[in-house]
Structures are given as C-alpha cells and as structure tokens.
C-alpha positions in Angstrom: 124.1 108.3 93.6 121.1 105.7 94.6 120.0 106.4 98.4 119.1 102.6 99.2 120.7 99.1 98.3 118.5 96.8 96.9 119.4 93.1 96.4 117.3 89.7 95.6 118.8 86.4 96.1 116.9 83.1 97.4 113.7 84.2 97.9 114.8 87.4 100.3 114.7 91.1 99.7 117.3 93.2 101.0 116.8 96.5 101.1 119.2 99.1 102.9 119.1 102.6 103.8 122.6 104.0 102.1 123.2 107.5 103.4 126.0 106.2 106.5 127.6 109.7 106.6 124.3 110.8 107.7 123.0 108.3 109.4 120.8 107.3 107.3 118.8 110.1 107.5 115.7 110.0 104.7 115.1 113.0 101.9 112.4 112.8 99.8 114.9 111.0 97.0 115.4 108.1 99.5 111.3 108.2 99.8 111.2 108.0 96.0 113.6 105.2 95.6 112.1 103.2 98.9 108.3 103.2 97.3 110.0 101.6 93.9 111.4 98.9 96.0 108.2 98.5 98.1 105.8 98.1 94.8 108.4 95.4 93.7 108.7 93.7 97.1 105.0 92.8 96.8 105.1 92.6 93.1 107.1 89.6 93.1 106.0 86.0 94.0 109.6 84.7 94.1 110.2 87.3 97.3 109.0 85.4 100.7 110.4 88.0 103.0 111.9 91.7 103.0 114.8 92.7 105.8 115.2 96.9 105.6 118.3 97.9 107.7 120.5 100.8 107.6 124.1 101.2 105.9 127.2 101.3 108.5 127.4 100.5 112.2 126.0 103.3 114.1 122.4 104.1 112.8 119.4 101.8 111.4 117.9 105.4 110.5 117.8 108.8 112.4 114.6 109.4 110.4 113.8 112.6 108.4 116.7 114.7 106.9 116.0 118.0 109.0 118.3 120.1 107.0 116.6 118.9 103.9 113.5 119.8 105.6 114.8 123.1 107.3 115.6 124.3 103.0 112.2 123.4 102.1 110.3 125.0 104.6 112.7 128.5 103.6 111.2 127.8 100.1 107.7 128.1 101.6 106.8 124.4 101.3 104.0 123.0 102.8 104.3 122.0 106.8 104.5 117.9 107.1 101.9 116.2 108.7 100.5 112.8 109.8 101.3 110.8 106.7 102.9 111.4 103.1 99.8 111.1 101.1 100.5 113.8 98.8 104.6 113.9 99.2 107.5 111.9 96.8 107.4 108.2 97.9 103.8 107.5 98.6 102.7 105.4 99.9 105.4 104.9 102.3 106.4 102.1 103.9 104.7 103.1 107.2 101.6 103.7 105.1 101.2 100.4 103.1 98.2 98.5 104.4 97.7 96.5 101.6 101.4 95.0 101.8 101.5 91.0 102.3 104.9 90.4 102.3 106.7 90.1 106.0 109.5 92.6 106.3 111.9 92.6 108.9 113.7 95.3 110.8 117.6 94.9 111.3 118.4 97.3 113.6 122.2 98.4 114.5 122.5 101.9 116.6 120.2 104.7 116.1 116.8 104.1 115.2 115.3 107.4 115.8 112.2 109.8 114.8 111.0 108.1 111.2 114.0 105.3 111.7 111.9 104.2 114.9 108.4 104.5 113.3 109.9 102.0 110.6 110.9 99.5 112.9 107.8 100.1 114.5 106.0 99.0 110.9 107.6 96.4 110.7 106.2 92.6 111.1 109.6 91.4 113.0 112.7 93.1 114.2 116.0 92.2 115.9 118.2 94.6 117.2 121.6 94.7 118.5 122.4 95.3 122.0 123.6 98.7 121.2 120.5 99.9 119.7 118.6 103.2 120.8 114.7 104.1 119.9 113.2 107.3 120.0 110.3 109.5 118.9 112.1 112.6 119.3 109.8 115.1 117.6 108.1 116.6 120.3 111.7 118.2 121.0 111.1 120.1 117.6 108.3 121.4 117.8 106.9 118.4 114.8 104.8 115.4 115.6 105.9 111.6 114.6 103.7 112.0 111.3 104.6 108.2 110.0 102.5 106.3 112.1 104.9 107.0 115.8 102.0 108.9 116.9 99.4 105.9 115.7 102.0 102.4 116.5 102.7 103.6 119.7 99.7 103.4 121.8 98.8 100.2 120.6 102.2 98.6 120.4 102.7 99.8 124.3 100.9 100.4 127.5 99.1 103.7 126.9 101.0 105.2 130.0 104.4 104.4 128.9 103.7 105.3 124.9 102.9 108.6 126.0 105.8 109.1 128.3 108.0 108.5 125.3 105.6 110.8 122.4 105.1 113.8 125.2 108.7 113.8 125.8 111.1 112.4 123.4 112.9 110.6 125.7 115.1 107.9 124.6 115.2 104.3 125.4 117.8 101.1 124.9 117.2 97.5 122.8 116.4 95.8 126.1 113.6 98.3 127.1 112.2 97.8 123.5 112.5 93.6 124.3 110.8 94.2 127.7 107.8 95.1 126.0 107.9 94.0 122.7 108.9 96.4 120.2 111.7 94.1 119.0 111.6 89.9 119.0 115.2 89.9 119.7 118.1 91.5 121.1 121.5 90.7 120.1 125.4 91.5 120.7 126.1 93.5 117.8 128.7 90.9 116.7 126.0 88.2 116.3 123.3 90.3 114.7 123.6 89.1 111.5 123.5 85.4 112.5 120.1 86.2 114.2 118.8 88.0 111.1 119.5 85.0 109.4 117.7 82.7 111.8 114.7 84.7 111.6 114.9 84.9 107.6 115.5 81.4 107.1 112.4 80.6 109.2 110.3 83.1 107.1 111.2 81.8 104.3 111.0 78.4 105.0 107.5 79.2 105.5 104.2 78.6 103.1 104.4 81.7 101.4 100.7 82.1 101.0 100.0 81.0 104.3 102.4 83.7 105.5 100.7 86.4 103.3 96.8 85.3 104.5 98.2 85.2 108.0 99.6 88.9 107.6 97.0 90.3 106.0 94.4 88.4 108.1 95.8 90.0 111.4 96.9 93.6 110.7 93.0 93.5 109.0 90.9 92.4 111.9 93.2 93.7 115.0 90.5 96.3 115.6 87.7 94.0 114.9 85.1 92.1 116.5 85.9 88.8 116.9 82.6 87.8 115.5 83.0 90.5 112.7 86.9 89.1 112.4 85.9 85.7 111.0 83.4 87.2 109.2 85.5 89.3 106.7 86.5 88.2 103.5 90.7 88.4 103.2 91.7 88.4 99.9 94.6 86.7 100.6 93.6 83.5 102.5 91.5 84.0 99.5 94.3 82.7 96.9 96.0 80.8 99.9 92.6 78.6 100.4 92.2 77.7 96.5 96.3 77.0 96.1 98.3 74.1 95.1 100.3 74.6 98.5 97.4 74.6 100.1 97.2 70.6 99.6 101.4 70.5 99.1 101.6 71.1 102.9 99.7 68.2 103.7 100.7 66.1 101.1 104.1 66.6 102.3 103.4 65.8 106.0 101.6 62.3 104.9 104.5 61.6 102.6 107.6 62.4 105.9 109.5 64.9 103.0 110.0 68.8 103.0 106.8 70.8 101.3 108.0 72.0 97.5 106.3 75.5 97.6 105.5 76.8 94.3 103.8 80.1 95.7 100.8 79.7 93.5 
C-alpha cells in the first residue's frame, strides 16, 4: 500500500503523508515514495505550487518511525545522522536546494521531530489552531538530523531556538505565528479555506518569477549584499529571457489578466 497521496489538478501538487494510524510517521518507504514525487514536482512546468500535509485530523507528521528505526538499529544498521545522503529517499525534501517550486505546509495537529523540520522547509505554512511543533530528539538521545538542528537558529532568535533543540520542549500554532514559523493560524474548521487562499495566490503568480524569486533568496540569504546581486541565478536566468517576462507587462498596458505560458 502507497505511503503518500499524490494528486495534480490546475496547476497544484498535492502531496499527503498517508500513514493516519500512525500519525503519519515516515519509514524509509515513505522517503522512497516522497523523493519520486519531489523529482516530478520540479519536473513539471504545468505545477506552480506543491501543498504537503498529513492524512487524518490529528498529526501533519510525528516524524521518523522510531520502531522502524528501533528494528534497524537491532539489525546493526548504521546510526542516522545530519542528513540522508546515503539513505532510501535522497535527497529529501529537507535537503533539496536546488528545488524552485514553492511548497506549502498544511499543518493539522502534530507536527513533530521530522514532521516539524518539514514545515520548517517549507516556503509557506498555515496551520490550524490546534497544531503543536516540536524538535523532540534531544529526549532520545538523537539529534534533528533533517535540517531542525540547521532551520532553527536562523528561522528564530538564537536564545529561544536553543531552548526548544536543548530541550525538546513543545510549543502551540500561536507561538510558531508569534515568530514566524507559520504565515497563518487558523480554526481547524477553516484550514482548508486558508490553504486555498494562499494556493490560489501562488498560483496566480508568474511562475518563473516565482521560481527566480525562490531560488534567488534561499541562494544569497548568507550572502553579501554586494556578492548577492553579483551571482548568477539560473533561474531569473530563464525568467529574464521569457515570454512572460514581457506577458506581464503587456498585460498591465492592455487592463486584462496576464496569460502565463511558463516558458
């Protein structure tokens, strides 16, 4: 039985984590089936936007199967680490650099150990009210090996990131609002509504102007500014020398909606 959903319809990419009775929990077959999806995601010019959420109504993802884990590590397999270079499903979603395509997080209940280091890849997220974050692997004697560790500290206030790596300690949709980790926080009864707003914005979008702006931004975060404008970004590349690249303006001058053929 497949581990994820997968679903294409009007330029969106719906991808969901399908292991409820779990909670969504991810073994390497989920990993295997999730890097399928990815390479397609970014494969295709007809998707504008990816939302990854989990199956059910209590968990987005409570991260790594541990009993999985706990068999494997009986059959002498090789301690995890930062990263899954190496492991089934690489590169992982955490790990894809290169990936131009926005993806947003629809998060419902737990989003826990590698459940919360997905939201925390992702470009956008809206959770509902009931939602709950956590890096708990410092309570297991593991680190948060798909990026926790590494989004962390730069997505929060260095003292309160490692109040929550050191410890584990949980925290609730409006404390991820407060500073930032989510762009919205919803009653759980209107989450889908809000997904929607967000997608149809995304996808209204220039699709190659979305892509260059992506790439443009994850790419020089660390930069120089000098250095930032500098660098060559493949993707403003295409964007810059596209038909929508005059559409948008032709558009504008003409008072109708931009046609975006994506090329």
């Amino acid at each position: 039985m497949s581990r994820v959903r997968y679903a294409k319809k009007d330029h969106v990419a719906r991808v969901t984590l399908d292991r409820p009775a779990v909670l969504n929990a991810m073994d390497l077959r989920m990993h295997e089936e999730l890097a399928e999806i990815w390479d397609d995601v970014e494969a295709d010019d007809d998707i504008r936007v990816a939302v990854l959420t989990g199956a059910g109504d209590r968990a987005f993802s409570t991260g790594q199967d541990l009993k999985e884990r706990a068999r494997l590590d009986a059959g002498g397999a090789p301690d995890g680490t930062f990263g899954s270079r190496g492991r089934p499903g690489w590169p992982r979603l955490t790990e894809r650099f290169g990936l131009t395509k926005p993806v947003l997080a629809r998060v419902d209940g737990y989003a826990l150990g590698g459940g919360c280091e997905l939201v925390l890849a992702c470009d956008v997220a809206v959770a509902s009210h009931r939602s709950v974050f956590a890096l708990p692997e410092v309570r297991l004697g593991l680190v948060p090996g798909a990026g926790g560790v590494f989004r962390l500290i730069r997505q929060l206030p260095q003292k309160v990131a490692m109040g929550y790596l050191l410890t584990g300690r949980r925290f609730d949709a409006a404390t991820a609002l407060a500073y930032g980790l989510v762009n919205e926080v919803v009653p759980a009864g209107d989450l889908d509504a809000a997904v929607d707003a967000w997608v149809r914005d995304l996808a209204a979008a220039a699709p190659l102007a979305v892509r260059a702006i992506k790439e443009a931004a994850l790419r020089s975060v660390d930069l120089p500014l000098p250095e930032a404008f500098e660098t060559t970004y493949p993707a403003e590349e295409r964007r810059r020398h596209s038909a929508d690249a005059r559409e948008g303006p032709r558009a504008f001058a003409e008072k109708r909606t931009p046609v975006w053929s994506g090329r």
